[in-house]
C-alpha positions in Angstrom: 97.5 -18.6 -92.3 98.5 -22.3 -91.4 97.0 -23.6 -94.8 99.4 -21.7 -96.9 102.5 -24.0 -96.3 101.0 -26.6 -97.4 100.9 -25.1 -101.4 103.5 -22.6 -102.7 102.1 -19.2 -103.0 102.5 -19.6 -107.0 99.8 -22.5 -106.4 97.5 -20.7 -104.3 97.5 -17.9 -106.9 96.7 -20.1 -109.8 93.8 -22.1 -108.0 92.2 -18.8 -106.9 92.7 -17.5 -110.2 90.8 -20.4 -111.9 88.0 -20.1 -108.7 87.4 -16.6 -109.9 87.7 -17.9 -114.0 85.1 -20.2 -113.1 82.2 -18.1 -111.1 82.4 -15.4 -113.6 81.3 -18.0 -116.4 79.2 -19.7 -114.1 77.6 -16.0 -113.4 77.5 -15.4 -116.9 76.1 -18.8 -118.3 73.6 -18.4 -115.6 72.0 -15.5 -116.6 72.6 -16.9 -119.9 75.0 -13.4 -120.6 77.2 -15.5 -123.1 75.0 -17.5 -125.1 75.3 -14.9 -128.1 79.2 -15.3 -128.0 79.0 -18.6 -127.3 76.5 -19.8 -130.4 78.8 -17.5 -132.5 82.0 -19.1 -131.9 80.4 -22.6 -132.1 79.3 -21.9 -135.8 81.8 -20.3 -136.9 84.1 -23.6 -135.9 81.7 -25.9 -137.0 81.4 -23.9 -140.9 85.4 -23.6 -141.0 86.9 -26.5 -139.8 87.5 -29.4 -142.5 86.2 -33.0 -142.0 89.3 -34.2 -141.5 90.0 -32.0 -138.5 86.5 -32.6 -136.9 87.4 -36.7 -137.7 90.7 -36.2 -135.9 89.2 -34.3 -133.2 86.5 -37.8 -132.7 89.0 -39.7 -132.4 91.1 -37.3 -130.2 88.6 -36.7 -127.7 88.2 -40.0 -126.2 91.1 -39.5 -124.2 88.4 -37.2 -121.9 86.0 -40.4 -121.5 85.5 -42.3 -118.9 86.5 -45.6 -120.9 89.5 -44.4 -121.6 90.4 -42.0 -118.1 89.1 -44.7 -115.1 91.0 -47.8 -117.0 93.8 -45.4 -117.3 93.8 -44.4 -114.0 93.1 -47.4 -112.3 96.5 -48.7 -114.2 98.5 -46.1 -113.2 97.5 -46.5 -109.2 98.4 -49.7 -109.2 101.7 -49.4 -110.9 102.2 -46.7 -108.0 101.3 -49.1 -105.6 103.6 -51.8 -106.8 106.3 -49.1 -106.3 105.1 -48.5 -102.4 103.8 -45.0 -103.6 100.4 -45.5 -102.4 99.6 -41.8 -101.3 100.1 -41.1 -104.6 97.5 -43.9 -105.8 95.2 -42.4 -103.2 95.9 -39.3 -105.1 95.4 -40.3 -108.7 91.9 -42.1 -107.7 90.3 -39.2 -105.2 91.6 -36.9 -108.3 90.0 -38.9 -111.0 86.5 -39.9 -109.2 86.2 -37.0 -107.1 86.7 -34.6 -109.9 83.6 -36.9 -111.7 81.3 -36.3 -109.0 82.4 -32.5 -109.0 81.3 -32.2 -112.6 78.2 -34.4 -112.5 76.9 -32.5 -109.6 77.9 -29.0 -111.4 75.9 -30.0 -114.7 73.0 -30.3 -112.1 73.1 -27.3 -110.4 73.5 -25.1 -113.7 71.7 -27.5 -116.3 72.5 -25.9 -119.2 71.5 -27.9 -122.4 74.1 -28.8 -125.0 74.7 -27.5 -128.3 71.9 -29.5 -130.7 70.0 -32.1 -129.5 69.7 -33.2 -125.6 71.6 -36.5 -124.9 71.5 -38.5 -122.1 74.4 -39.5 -119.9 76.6 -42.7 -121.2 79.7 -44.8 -120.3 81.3 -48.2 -121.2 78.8 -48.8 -123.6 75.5 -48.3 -121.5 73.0 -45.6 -121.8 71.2 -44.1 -118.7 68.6 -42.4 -118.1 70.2 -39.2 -116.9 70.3 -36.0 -119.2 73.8 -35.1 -120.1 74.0 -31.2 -119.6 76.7 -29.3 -121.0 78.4 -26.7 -118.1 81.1 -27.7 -117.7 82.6 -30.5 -119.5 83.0 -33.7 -118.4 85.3 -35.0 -120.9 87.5 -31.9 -120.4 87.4 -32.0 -116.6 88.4 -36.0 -116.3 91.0 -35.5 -119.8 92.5 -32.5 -117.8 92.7 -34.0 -114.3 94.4 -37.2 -115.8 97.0 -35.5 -117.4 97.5 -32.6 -114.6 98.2 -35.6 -112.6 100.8 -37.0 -115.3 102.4 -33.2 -115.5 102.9 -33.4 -111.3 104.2 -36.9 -111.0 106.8 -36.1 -114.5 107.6 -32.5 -112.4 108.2 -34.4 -109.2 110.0 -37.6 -110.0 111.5 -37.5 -113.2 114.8 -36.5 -113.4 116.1 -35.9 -117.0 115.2 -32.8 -118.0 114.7 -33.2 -121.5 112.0 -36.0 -121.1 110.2 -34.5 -118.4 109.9 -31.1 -120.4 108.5 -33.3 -123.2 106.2 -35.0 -121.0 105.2 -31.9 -119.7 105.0 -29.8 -123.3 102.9 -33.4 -124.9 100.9 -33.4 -121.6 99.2 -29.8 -121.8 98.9 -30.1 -125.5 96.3 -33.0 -125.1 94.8 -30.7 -122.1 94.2 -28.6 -125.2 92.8 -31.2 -127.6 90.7 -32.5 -125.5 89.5 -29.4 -124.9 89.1 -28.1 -127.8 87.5 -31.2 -129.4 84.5 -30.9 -127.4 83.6 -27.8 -129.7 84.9 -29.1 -132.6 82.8 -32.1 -132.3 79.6 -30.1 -131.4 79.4 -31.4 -128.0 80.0 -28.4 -125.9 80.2 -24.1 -126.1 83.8 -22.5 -125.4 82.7 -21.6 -122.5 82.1 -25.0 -121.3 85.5 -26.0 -121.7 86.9 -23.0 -120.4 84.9 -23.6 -117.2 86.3 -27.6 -117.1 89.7 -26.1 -117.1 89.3 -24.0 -114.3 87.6 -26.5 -112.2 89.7 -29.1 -112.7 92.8 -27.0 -111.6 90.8 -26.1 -108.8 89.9 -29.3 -108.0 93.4 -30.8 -108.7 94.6 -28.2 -106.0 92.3 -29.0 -103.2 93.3 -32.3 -103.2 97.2 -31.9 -103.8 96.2 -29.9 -100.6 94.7 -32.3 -98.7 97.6 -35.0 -99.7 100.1 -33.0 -98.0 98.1 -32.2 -95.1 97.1 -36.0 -94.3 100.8 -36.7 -95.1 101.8 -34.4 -92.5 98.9 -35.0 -89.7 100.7 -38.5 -90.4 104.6 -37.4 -89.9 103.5 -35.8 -87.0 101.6 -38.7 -85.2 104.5 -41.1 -86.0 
């Protein structure tokens, strides 16, 4: 096919494999399949872990909010841009605000309710008038596409081993925390985060995809 050169095979494999991660727990939150398991894992985390984990974990979890991810972002595009790398600015900011709209418009189609009480959706400070649902998870899907991003550019233009490694090691670590906080904290059910994961590698995929095919479509024109 003359859309497999553009990703590794390896790549293709691992965004399909997430595709399929996510419809089964989209099939299965649906029809509501895994609310048993999911309600059982959720208690049993909030009755065994200590305060101080669950403060940790608050604090933690910022790093999948949008104060912290769009300043974040928006910093790191333009440092790319003052190094000439704009496709990967292009990159960072249809990664970071498409994956947003990916996840806002998923938490409508499925509308599951969170864990507790409803909540309505906020940012920077400002309430709106918009019920926050739960599938998937916002703050996993923007805390995992920021530091997916950081993992490709460390990969692709770092060259001591030893720091990138680290990079890379610290980088999917606070894929996990952020993650993981979310049910820690009480805002989300395992399988919320599970399905942020997938999405977000999914999502992370398609547009590494589309880079390299404007990127081409652009070689070839010039």
């Amino acid at each position: 096919m003359w859309l497999m050169p553009l990703l590794g095979t390896r790549h293709w494999l691992i965004a399909l494999g997430c595709f399929g991660l996510f419809m089964l727990l989209s099939v299965f939150t649906f029809r509501d399949d895994w609310a048993a398991l999911d309600q059982a894992v959720s208690t049993w985390v909030t009755e065994n872990v200590s305060p101080f984990v669950v403060t940790l974990m608050e604090t933690l979890t910022v790093m999948g909010s949008s104060e912290f991810t769009i300043p974040v972002s928006f910093a790191i595009a333009v440092g790319l841009l003052w190094r000439k790398r704009w496709q990967h600015a292009v990159f960072l900011l249809v990664l970071t605000f498409g994956g947003m709209a990916v996840s806002f418009l998923l938490k409508f189609l499925f509308q599951r309710e969170r864990p507790g009480e409803m909540s309505v959706v906020e940012a920077f400070g400002q309430s709106f008038e918009i019920a926050s649902y739960s599938f998937p998870s916002g703050h996993t899907v923007r805390g995992t596409l920021l530091f997916l991003f950081v993992i490709y550019m460390c990969y692709h233009f770092m060259s001591k081993n030893g720091w990138k490694a680290g990079v890379i090691v610290v980088s999917s670590a606070l894929i996990a925390v952020v993650a993981s906080s979310r049910v820690v904290v009480g805002a989300h059910f395992p399988s919320d985060i599970l399905a942020g994961v997938a999405i977000s590698i999914v999502w992370f995929y398609v547009c590494l995809w589309l880079l390299r095919f404007i990127l081409k479509q652009v070689r070839v024109r010039a």
